[in-house]
N, C-alpha and C positions, 0 to 999 in steps of 0.2 A: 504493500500500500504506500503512496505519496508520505512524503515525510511531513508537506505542507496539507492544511484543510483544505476542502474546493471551498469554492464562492457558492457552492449552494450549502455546504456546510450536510448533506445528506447523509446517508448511512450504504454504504457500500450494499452489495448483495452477498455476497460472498463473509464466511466467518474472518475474523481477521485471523492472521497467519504469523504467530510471533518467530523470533528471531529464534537461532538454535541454542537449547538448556538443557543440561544434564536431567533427564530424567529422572523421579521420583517413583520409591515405588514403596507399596504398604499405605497405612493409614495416612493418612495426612501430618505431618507435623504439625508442632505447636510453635508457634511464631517466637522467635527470641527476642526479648526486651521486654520488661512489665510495662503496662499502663502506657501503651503506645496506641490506645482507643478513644476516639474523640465519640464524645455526648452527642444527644441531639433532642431538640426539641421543635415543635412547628410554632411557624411562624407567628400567630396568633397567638401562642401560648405567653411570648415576651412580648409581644404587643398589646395585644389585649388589658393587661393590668395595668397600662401609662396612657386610661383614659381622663386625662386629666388637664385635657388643652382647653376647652373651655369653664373651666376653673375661677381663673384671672388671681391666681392664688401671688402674680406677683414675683417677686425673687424667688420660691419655690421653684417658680415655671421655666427662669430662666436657666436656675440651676441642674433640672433636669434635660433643660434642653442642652448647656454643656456636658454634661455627661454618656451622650450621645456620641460614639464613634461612629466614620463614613466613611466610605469610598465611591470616588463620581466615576460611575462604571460606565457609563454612554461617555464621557469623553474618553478615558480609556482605549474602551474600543472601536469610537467611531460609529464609521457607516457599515465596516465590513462585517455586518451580523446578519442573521435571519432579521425578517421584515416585521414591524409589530402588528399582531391581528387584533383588527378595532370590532371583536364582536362581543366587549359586553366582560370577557374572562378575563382573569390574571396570572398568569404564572411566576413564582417565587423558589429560588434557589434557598435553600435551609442548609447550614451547612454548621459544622462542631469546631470549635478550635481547644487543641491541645496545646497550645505553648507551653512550655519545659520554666517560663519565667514568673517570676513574682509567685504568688499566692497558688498558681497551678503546679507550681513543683512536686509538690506533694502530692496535687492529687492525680496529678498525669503520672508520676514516676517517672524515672529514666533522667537523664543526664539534661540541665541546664544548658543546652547548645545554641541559642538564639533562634535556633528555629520554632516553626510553629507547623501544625500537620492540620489534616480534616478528612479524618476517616471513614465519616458516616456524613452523606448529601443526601438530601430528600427536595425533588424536585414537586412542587402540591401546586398543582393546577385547580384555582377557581372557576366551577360553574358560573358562565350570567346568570345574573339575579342573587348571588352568593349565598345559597344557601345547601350546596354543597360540594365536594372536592373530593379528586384523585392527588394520590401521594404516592410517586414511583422514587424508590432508595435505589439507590445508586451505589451496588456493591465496591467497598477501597478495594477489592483486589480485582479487582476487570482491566485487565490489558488495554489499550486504548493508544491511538496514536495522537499524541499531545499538539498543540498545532503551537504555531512561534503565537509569544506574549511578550508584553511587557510588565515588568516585576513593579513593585512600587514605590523604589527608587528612580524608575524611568529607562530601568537598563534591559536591553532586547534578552530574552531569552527564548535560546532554537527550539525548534519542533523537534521533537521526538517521536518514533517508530516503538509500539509495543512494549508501552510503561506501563507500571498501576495507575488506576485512576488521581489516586490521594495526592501522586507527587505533582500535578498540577497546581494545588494549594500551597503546597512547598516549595518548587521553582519559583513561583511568582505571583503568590497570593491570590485574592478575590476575584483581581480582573483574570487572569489566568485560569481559576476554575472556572467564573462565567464563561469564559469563550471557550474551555473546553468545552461544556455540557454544551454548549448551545450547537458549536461542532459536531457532538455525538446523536444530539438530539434533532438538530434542524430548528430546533423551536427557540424566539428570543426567550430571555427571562425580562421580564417587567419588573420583578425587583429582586437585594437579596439580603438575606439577615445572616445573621453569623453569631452564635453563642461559645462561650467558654466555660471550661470544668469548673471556676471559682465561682462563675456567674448563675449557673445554672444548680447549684450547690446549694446556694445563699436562697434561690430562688426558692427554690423546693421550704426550705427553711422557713423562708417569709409566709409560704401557702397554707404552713402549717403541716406539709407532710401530705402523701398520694396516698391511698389507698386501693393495694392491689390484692387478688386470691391467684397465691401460686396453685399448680395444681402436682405440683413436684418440691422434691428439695432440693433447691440451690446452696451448693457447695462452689465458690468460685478462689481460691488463693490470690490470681493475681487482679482479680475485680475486688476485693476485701470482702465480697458478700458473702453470708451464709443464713441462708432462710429456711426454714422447713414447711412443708407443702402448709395453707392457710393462708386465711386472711391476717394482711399487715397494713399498718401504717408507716411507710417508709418515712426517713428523714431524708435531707437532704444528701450527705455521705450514702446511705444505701440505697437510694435512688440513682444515684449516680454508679455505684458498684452495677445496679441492675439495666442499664443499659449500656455498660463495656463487661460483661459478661460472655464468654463467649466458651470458658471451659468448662462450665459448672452444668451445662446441661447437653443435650445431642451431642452430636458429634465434633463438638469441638470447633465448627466453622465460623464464619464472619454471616455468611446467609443464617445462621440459625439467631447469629446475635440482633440482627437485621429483627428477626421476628419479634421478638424479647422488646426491639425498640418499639416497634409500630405499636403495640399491645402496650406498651407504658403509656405512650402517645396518647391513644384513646383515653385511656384512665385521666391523663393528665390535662385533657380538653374538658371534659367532664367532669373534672375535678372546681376547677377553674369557672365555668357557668354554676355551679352550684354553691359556693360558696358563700353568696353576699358578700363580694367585697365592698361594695359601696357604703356597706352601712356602716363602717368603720373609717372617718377619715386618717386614721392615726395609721390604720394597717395601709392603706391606700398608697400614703406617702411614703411607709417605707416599699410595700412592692414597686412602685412606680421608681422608687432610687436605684433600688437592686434592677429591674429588670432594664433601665436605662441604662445602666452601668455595663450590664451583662452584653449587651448587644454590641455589633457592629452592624450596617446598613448601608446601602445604596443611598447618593444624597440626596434622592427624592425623599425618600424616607426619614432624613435626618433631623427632625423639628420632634418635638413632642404631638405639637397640632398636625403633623402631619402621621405621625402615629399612630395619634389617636382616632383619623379621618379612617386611616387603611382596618384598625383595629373594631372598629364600628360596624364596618364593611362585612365583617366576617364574624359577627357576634350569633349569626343565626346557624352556626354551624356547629351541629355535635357528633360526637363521634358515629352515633349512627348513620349520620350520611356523609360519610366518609369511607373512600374505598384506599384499600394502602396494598402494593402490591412492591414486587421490587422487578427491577429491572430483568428481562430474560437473560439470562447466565446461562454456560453449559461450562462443565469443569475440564481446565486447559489439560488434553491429552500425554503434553508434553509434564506439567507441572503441576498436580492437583491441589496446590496452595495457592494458585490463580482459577480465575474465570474470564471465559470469552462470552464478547458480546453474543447470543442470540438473534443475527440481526434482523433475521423475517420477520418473528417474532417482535421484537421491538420497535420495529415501523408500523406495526399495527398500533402501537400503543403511544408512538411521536404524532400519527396521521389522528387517530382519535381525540388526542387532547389539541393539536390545531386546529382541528372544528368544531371543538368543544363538546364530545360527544362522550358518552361513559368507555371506560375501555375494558374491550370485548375479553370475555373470560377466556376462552381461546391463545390469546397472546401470550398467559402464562401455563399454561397445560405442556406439561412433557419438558419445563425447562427444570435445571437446580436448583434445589430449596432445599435452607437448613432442617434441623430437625427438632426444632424448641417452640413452634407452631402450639398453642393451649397450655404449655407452661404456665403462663400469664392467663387467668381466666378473664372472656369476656364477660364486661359488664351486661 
C-alpha cells in the first residue's frame, strides 16, 4: 500500500499487507510494560457536567473557561480532509491520554519519558435530531498505514506503512490521530475531546463513584483491580483499573478490554442523567472544575459556552440508544498481538455513518472479538 493517504482518504479493498515479522506462535503474549493502557470515556460524559455557560457565575466562568485545553484541528489540517456532511449529524473522535507526567505517573505506570500514548479511540457518531448514537472503538493494535502529519510543534512527521494505530497519537498528537482516523475512515471528525488517567480518576470521584454488576471475578495485577463477581460501586482508582483491564478476564486481548470499556461507558452515561446534578450547586462546580481540567478539545469546543451548547445537544441520549461496536479486526496471521483492518466489512460501517444511517449488524459478524463481552452486566 502507498506510504502516503489518497485525496479520497478511502479504505483500500484488499486486507492491508504488513511488512515481514517473525512469527508468533501459541497463545498470544502478554504485552511488556505495566499501565501502558489509556482510559476512555465519551464524549458527553466530560461535557455534559460543564453545563454551566449560562450561569453568569462570573470569575467562576472564566476560570473554567481557562482550564480548558485545545487544539485548532481545521487549521492543522486544512483543506486536505474528507468533506463535512451538512445532514443534521456529528461525528466526534474520543480519544484517552496516558502521559507518563505529573499526577498520571502513577497511574499510567511505566517510565516518565515525555511522551504521551492513546490506546483506546472511540469514534461516536451522532444521529440528527441527537437522540441517539453509534460508537465504533478503534482497536490500539490494528496495523494501519499512518499518513504524513504535523506534530504540535509544527515539525512534518512521514507517513508510515503498517504501524499500530496508537502510534499516530504519539508521533504527532491530536492532529495526527484526527487525520489518521479520518484516512482510515473516509469520514471528517467535526470534533475531538481527549481525557486523561488523572482527569478521569478525579472525575469518577467527583460523581461519586459508577455502579456496575460484574458477572465474573476480576482478578487484574497490572490494572490494580480485583472484584468479585457482584454489584459494586467503583471509585475513581477502580474505575479506572476496570477499563485498562485486559488480563483479568478472556483471553487476555485488547478487543476483550475494548468490551469491558463500552459496558462501563453505558453505566457511566446513565450514571451521569440520573444523578441530579443540578440540585447541588457546590457538586456542580466542582465537577465542572475536574471535568474542564480533564479534557483537551478541538477549538471549536474550547469555551465553556461552547461546551455547554454541544453538551445540551446530547442530553437526550442514554445508553439505551446507543449502539457501540468496535471496528472489524481479523487477527494478523503473521503476528496474533496485532489486528488487521476488516476492510469490506468496515466500509459498511464508514458508508452507514456518512449517511447517517444505523450500522448494519452484518458489518460485525465473522470478524475478532474479545472475550469479556457480559463481564460487565447490562443495565
Amino acid at each position: 500500500m502507498p506510504a502516503e493517504s489518497t485525496p479520497d482518504a478511502g479504505i483500500a479493498d484488499e486486507t492491508v499487507t504488513p511488512g515481514p515479522r517473525r512469527r508468533a506462535k501459541g497463545r498470544r503474549r502478554k504485552p511488556r510494560g505495566k499501565g501502558r493502557r489509556a482510559l476512555v470515556v465519551m464524549a458527553w460524559t466530560a461535557a455534559g457536567i460543564v453545563v454551566l455557560g449560562g450561569t453568569g457565575v462570573g470569575y467562576l466562568y472564566f476560570k473554567l473557561n481557562g482550564n480548558i485545553k485545545s487544539v485548532d484541528i481545521n487549521q492543522a489540517l486544512g483543506t486536505d480532509r474528507p468533506a463535512k456532511v451538512d445532514n443534521g449529524s456529528e461525528n466526534i473522535l474520543v480519544l484517552g491520554s496516558d502521559t507518563r507526567s505529573g499526577s498520571n505517573r502513577t497511574l499510567g505506570g511505566g517510565t516518565d519519558d515525555g511522551s504521551a500514548r492513546s490506546d483506546t479511540a472511540m469514534i461516536v457518531h451522532v444521529y440528527k435530531g441527537h437522540k441517539k448514537a453509534s460508537v465504533v472503538s478503534i482497536p490500539r493494535d490494528t496495523l494501519v498505514d499512518r499518513p504524513e502529519c504535523t506534530d504540535s510543534k509544527g515539525n512534518a512527521q512521514p507517513a508510515a506503512r503498517s504501524v499500530m494505530f496508537n502510534s499516530a497519537y504519539s508521533t504527532g498528537g491530536a492532529t495526527c490521530a484526527v487525520k489518521t482516523v479520518e484516512s482510515i475512515t473516509g469520514i471528517r471528525m467535526d470534533h475531538y475531546v481527549e481525557v486523561d488517567f488523572a482527569g478521569f480518576q478525579k472525575l469518577i470521584d467527583d460523581l461519586g463513584g459508577v455502579q456496575v454488576t460484574t458477572t465474573k471475578a476480576i482478578d487484574d495485577r497490572e490494572s490494580h483491580l480485583a472484584l468479585p463477581a457482584g454489584t459494586h460501586t467503583l471509585d475513581g482508582r477502580q474505575a479506572l483499573g476496570l477499563v485498562r483491564t485486559r488480563h483479568g478476564v478472556g483471553d487476555g486481548s485488547d478487543l476483550g478490554r475494548i468490551q469491558l470499556q463500552q459496558a462501563f461507558v453505558k453505566a457511566l452515561v446513565d450514571q451521569v442523567k440520573q444523578i441530579g446534578i443540578l440540585s447541588s450547586p457546590t457538586k456542580l462546580v466542582d465537577l465542572a472544575d475536574t471535568a474542564t481540567k480533564a479534557v483537551t478539545t478541538d477549538s471549536d469546543l474550547a469555551s465553556v459556552k461552547s461546551l455547554a451548547s454541544f453538551a445540551n445537544g446530547l442530553k437526550g441520549i442514554s445508553s439505551s440508544h446507543m449502539n457501540m461496536v468496535t471496528m472489524p479486526v481479523q487477527y494478523d496471521p503473521a503476528n496474533p498481538n496485532r489486528v488487521l483492518t476488516d476492510k469490506s466489512k468496515a466500509r459498511l460501517i464508514w458508508s452507514a455513518l456518512e449517511n447517517d444511517k444505523p450500522i448494519p449488524a452484518k458489518a460485525t459478524q465473522g470478524t475478532a472479538t474479545g472475550e469479556a463481552k457480559g463481564v460487565v452486566a447490562s443495565s
